[in-house]
N, C-alpha and C positions, 0 to 999 in steps of 0.2 A: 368229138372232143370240143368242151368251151374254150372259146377263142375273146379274147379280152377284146371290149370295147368299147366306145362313149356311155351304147348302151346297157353293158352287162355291170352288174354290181362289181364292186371292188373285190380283188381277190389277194392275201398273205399269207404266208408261210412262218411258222414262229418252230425253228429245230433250236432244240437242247441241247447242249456239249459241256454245261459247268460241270458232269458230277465229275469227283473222282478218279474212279476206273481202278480201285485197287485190286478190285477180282481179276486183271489181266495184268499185274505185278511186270515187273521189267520197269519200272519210275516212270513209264512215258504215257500219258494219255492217250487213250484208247482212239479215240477220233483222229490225229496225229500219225497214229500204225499205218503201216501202206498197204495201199490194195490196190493191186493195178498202174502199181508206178504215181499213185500220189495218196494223200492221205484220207483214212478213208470217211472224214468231213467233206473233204472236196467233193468222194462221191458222192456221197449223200444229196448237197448241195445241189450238185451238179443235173439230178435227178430230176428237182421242179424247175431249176431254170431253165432245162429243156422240154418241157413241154408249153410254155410259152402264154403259161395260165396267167402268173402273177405280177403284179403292179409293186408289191412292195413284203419284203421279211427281214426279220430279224433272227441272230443267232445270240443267244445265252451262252456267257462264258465265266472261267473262274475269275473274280472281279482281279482285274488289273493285267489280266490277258488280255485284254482286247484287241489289241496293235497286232499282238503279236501271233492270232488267229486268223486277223487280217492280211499280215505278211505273207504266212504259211499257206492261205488261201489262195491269193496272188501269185504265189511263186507258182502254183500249182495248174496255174492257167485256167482256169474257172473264170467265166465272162462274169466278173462284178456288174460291171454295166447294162447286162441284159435287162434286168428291169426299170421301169420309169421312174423310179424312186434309189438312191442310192440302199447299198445290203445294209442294214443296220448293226450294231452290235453293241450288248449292254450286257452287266455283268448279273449273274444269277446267285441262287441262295444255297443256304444247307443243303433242300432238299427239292425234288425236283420241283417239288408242288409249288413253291415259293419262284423257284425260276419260271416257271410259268407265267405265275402271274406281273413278277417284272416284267415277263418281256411283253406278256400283252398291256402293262401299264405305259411302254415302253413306245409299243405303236399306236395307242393309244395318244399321246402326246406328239410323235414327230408323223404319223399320218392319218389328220383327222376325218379323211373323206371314210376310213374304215366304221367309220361310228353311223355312217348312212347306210345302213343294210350290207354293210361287208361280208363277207367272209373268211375264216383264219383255219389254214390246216397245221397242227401242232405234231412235230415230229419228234423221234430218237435221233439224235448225229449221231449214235452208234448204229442205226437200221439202213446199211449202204443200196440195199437191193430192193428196196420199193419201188417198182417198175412206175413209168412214165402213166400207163396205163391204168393203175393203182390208182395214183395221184388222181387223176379227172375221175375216176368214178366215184372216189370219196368225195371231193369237188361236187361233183355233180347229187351227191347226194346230202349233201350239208346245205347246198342250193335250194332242195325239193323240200328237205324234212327239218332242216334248223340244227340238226346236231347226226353223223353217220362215220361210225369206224369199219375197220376190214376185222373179219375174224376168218379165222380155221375151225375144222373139228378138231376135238382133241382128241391126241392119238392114243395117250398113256391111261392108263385109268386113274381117274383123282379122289383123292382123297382127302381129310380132315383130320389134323391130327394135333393135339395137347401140347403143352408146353412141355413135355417131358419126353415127346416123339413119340407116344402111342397113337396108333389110328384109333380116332372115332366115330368117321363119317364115313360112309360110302356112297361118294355124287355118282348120280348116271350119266356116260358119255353122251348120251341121246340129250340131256341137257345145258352139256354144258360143252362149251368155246372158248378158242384161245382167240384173245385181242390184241390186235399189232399198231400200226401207229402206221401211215399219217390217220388222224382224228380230226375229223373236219365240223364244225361247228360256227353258228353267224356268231357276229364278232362281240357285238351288242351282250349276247344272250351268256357267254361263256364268262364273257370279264364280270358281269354280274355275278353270276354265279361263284366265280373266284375268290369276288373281293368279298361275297358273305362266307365262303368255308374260310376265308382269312381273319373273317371278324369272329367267328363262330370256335375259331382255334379246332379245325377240327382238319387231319390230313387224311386223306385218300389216297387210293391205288395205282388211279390215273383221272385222264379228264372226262371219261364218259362218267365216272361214277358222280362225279362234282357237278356235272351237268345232268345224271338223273336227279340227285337228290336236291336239286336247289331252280331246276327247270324245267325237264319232261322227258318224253321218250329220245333214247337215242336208235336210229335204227342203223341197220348194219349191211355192208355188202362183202361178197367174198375174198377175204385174203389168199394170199400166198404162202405155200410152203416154203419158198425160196426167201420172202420179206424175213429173213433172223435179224435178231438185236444180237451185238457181237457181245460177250460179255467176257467171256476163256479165251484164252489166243488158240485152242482146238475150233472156235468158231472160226478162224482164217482159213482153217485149213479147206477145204471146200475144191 
């Protein structure tokens, strides 16, 4: 496991929690739901501040929650202080892609040693189960290659289908992979990236597609079945 140090590049964390969450109905945001006796942001959180990687992250929220994400974190006993940099928190946009790149304009601005060869892994607050383990080999491979997410095989057979819901396409499973999150990527190379699909008015899927299409290869290491993004309150069930 990398172990943070004079001499290891800067390493951050930038998780998501502005959107939504209307697909798990009940008025409460989904990061907010409890798992395991706290919310399941905290897990999340709680996830890379134990492994002991990072110097400095921020959390996107819906603007004018901030405080009040920091409370609920707090209450929750989650060491804020674990890292050498106070947790950050700034407010995020419509859509993810735009919180994104708040947040990385975001540490960009309150921590500039990131812009010296840092490193930033971009998370779901809704994806509570990304093993510690997870974390450092994305880590470790965003170190090696400049841009590394986790995937799966995909179990379902996928398909392509019209706007009117007919299938068109028949993808081969042997091609194609489901991508989870954290997304690990140098720091430099992504907010580039960002700030031209920002100027380009052009949104994407997620961060690796932003970082093929405006930087180079992303390579990949293997995910978890267990990493789900919580989306249904059926995902609590577990």
């Amino acid at each position: 496991m990398i172990k943070p140090s004079a001499g290891n590049r800067p390493f951050a964390f930038l998780i998501t929690a502005a959107g939504s969450g209307t697909r798990m109905g009940g008025g409460m945001k989904k990061e907010f739901r409890n798992l395991n006796g706290r919310p399941i942001l905290a897990e999340t959180l709680g996830n890379f501040i134990k492994t002991g990687l990072f110097s400095y992250g921020v959390i996107t929220c819906i603007p004018g929650s901030e405080d009040e994400v920091r409370e609920r974190l707090t209450a929750s006993a989650v060491k804020l202080d674990s890292l050498s940099s106070p947790l950050l928190f700034c407010s995020g946009g419509n859509e993810r892609q735009d919180s994104v790149l708040f947040g990385l304009n975001f540490l960009s601005d309150n921590c500039p040693e990131l812009l010296d060869e840092g490193i930033v892994l971009i998370h779901d607050g809704a994806r509570p189960w990304a093993s510690t383990r997870l974390i450092d080999q994305v880590a470790q491979g965003a170190l090696k290659h400049a841009a590394c997410a986790p995937v799966s095989p995909s179990v379902d057979a996928m398909k392509e289908i019209s706007t009117d819901g007919i299938i068109t396409g028949h993808l081969s499973r042997r091609k194609t992979v489901s991508v989870q999150t954290p997304q690990g990527f140098a720091f430099n190379e992504i907010l580039a990236a960002h700030k031209r699909a920002a100027a380009d008015g052009r949104h994407y899927i997620d961060d690796t597609e932003i970082f093929s299409r405006y930087e180079g290869d992303v390579y990949t290491v293997p995910g978890s079945a267990a990493n789900k993004k919580i989306t249904y309150p059926e995902d609590l069930e577990i």
